[in-house]
C-alpha positions in Angstrom: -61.2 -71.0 -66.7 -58.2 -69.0 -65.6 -55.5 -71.5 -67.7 -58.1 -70.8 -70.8 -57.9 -67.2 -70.5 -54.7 -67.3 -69.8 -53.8 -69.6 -73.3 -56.4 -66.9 -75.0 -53.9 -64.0 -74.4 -51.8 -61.9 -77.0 -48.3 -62.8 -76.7 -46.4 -59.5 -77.5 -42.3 -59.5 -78.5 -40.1 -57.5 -77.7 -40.0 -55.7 -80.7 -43.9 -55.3 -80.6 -43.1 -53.7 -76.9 -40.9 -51.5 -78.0 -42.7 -49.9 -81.3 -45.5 -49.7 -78.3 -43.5 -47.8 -76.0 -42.0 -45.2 -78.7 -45.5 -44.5 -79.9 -44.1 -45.6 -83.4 -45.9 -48.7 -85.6 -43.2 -51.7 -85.8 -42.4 -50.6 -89.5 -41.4 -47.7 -88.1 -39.6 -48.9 -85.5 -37.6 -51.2 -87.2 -36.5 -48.7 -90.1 -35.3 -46.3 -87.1 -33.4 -48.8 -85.0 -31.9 -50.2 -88.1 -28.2 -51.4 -88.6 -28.1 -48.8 -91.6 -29.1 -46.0 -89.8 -26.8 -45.6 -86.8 -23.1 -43.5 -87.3 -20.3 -45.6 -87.3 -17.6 -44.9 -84.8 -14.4 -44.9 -86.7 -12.4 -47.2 -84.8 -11.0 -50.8 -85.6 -11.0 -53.5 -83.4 -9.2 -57.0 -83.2 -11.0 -60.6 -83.5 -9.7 -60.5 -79.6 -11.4 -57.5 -79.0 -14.7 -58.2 -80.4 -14.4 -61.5 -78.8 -14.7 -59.5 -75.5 -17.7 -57.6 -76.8 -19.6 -60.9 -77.2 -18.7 -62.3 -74.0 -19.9 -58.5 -72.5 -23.5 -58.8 -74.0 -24.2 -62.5 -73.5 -23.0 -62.6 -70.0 -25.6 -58.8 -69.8 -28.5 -61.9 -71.6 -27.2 -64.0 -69.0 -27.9 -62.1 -66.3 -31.2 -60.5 -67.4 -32.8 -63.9 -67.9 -31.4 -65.3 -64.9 -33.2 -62.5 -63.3 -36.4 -63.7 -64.3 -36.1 -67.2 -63.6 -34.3 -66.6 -60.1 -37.2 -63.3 -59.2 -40.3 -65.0 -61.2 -41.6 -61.9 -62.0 -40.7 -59.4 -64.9 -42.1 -56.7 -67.3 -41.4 -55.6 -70.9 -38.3 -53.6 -69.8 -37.1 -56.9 -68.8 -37.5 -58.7 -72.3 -36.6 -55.5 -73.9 -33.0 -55.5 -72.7 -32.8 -59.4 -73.5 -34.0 -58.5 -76.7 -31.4 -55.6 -77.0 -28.5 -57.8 -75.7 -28.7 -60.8 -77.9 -29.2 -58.5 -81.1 -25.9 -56.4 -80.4 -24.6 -60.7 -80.2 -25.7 -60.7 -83.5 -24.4 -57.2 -84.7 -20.6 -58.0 -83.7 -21.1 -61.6 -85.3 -21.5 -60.0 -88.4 -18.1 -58.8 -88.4 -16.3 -61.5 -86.3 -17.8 -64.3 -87.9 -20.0 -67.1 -86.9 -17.5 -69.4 -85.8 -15.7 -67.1 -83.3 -18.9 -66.0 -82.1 -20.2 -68.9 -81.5 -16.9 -70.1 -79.7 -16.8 -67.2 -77.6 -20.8 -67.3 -76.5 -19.8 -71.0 -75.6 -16.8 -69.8 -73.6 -19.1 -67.1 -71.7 -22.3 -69.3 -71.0 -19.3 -72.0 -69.4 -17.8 -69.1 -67.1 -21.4 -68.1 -66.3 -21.9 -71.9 -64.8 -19.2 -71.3 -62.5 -20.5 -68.1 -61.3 -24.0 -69.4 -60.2 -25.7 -71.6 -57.6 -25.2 -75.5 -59.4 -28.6 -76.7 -59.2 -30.1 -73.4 -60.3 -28.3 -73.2 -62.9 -28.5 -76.9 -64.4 -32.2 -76.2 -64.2 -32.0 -73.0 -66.0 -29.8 -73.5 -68.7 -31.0 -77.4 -69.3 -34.6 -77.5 -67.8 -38.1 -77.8 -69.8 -40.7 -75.1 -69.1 -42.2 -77.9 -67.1 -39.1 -79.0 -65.3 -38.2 -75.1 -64.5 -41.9 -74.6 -63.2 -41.5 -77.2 -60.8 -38.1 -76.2 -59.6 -39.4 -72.4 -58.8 -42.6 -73.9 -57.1 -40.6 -76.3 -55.0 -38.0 -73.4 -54.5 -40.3 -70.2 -54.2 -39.4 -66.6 -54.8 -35.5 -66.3 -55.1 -35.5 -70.1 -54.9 -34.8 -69.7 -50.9 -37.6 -72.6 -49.4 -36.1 -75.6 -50.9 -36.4 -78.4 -48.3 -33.3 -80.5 -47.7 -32.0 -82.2 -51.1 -34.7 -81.3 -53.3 -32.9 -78.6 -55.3 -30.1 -81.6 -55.4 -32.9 -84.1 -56.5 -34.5 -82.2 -59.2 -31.4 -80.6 -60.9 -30.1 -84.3 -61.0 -33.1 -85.5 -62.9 -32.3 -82.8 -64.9 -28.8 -84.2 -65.8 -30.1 -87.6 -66.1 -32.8 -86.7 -68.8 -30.2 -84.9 -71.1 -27.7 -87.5 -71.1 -30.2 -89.9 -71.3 -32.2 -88.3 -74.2 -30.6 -85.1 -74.7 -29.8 -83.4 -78.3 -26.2 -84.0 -78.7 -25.1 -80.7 -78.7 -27.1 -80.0 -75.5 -25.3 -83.2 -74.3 -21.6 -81.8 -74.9 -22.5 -78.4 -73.9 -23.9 -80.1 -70.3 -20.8 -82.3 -70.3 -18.3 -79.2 -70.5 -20.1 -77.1 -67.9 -19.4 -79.9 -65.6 -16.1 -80.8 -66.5 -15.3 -77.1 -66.1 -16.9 -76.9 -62.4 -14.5 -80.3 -61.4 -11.7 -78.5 -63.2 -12.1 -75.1 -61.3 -12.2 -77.2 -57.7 -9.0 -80.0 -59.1 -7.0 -76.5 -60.4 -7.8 -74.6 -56.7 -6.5 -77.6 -54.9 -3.5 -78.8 -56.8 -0.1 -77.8 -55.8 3.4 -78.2 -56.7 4.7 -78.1 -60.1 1.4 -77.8 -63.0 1.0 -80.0 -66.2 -1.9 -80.3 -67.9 -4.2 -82.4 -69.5 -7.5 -81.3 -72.0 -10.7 -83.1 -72.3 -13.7 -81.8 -74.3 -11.5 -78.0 -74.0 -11.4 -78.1 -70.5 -8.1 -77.8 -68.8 -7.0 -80.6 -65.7 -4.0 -80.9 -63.3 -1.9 -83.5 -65.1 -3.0 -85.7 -62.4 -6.1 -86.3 -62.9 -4.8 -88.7 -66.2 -4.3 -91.2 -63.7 -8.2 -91.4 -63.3 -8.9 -91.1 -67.5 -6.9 -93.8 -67.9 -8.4 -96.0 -65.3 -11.4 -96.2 -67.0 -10.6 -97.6 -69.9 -9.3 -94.8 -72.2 -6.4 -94.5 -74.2 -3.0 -92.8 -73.4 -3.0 -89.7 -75.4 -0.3 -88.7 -75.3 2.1 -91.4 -73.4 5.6 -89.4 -73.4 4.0 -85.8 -73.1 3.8 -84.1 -69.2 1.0 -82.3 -71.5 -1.9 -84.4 -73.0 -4.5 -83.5 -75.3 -7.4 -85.9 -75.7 -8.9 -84.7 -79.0 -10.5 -87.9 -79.9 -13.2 -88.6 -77.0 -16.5 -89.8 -77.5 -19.6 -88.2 -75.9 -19.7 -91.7 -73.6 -16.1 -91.6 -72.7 -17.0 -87.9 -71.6 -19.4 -88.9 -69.7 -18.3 -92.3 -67.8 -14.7 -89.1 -67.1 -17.6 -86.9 -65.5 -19.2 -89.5 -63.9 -15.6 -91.0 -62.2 -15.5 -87.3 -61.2 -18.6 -87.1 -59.8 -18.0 -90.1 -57.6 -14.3 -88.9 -56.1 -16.3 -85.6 -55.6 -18.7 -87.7 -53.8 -16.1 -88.9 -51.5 -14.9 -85.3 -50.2 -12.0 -82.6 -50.6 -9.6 -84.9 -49.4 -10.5 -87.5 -51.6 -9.7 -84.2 -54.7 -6.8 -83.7 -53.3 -5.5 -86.9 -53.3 -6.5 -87.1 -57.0 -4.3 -84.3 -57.5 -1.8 -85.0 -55.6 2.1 -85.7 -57.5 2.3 -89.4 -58.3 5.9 -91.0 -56.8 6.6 -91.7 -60.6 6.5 -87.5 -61.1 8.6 -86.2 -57.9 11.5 -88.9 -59.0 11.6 -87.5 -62.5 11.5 -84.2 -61.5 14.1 -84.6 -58.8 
């Protein structure tokens, strides 16, 4: 009776809240908080610049929905300033463009990852409702009572189900947050002189070729300290991540090793 009620309930948006809270309709809401109506400060700024401004507001959307799903509890304040964040997203857009916008919401929601527990954050950026509702049960309030490897387990499933039946886009944008996490541990750990390689936009110690390549995939660039591999398939991309995952699996030493100059490279350099 309780799930039937619940089902039963006006949803309310944001907007809705909003015209609510300012006594106003939601015609007269929108006119007043429209574009049109607000005084424009008389200042240029650079593609750069407003590339900043997007990262500001999604990573302010980042953190006010993360809030919810970490806490499990909220009010209309809450989707208010999610609703606010993600439409001054949309405000800058209009004058950087989609294509920079959407680049640097990409670049933001990747620096996010890096920035939050791994498992909670696999589970809130990729989870279903139903996936996320188990997670928070299993996990509790702040997501504190996990037993031992269960966040591990159910984040993994997680993982499993996107690249197993995943959208394709969700599928590359899962592949780069975890190419970027093995990148941020390989670049803390390498020493010595730095070359580089790129795969799916993420940036490696030169070293870690020596694994690409050992996997079947092609040399790149064969006569470059730098290589660029522009040309990857999703399943290339993810048999990289999952060599990754298994030297990862194996311990710091074994990613330092990884990193670690190749005879080949202190000769040349000497």
């Amino acid at each position: 009776m309780e799930n039937d009620a619940r089902k039963q309930e006006k949803v309310y948006t944001p907007e809705e809240v909003a015209a609510y809270l300012s006594d106003m309709s939601l015609d007269e809401w929108r006119k007043a908080t429209a574009t049109e109506n607000r005084k424009a400060f008389p200042f240029g700024l650079t593609p750069d610049e407003l590339a900043v401004l997007v990262k500001h507001w999604v990573n302010k959307a980042i953190d006010d929905e993360y809030l919810i799903f970490w806490g499990q509890c909220f009010g209309s304040s809450d989707l208010w300033d999610i609703h606010l964040d993600w439409k001054r997203v949309n405000e800058i857009s209009d004058v950087l463009g989609d294509e920079a916008t959407r680049k640097a919401v990409e670049e933001a929601y990747q620096q996010a990852a890096q920035d939050f527990d791994h498992n909670h954050w696999i589970v809130f950026r990729y989870g279903t409702r139903e996936e996320q509702d188990a997670y928070q049960e299993m996990g509790g309030q702040f997501l504190e009572e996990f037993e031992d490897g269960a966040a591990d387990r159910l984040a993994s499933q997680v993982v499993k189900r996107v690249f197993r039946e995943g959208p394709e886009k969700k599928q590359i944008s899962l592949l780069k947050t975890e190419l970027k996490r093995h990148s941020t541990t390989l670049n803390r750990l390498k020493s010595g002189p730095r070359h580089i390689i790129e795969l799916f936009g993420v940036r490696f110690p030169a070293e870690v070729k020596r694994l690409v390549l050992s996997i079947g995939i092609e040399d790149a660039g064969p006569n470059s300290p730098n290589t660029f591999f522009k040309s990857l398939t999703l399943e290339q991309g993810k048999a990289t991540l999952a060599a990754l995952d298994e030297t990862a699996r194996k311990g710091e030493s074994a990613l330092k090793e990884l990193v670690a100059e190749s005879e080949h490279f202190v000769h040349a350099s000497g």
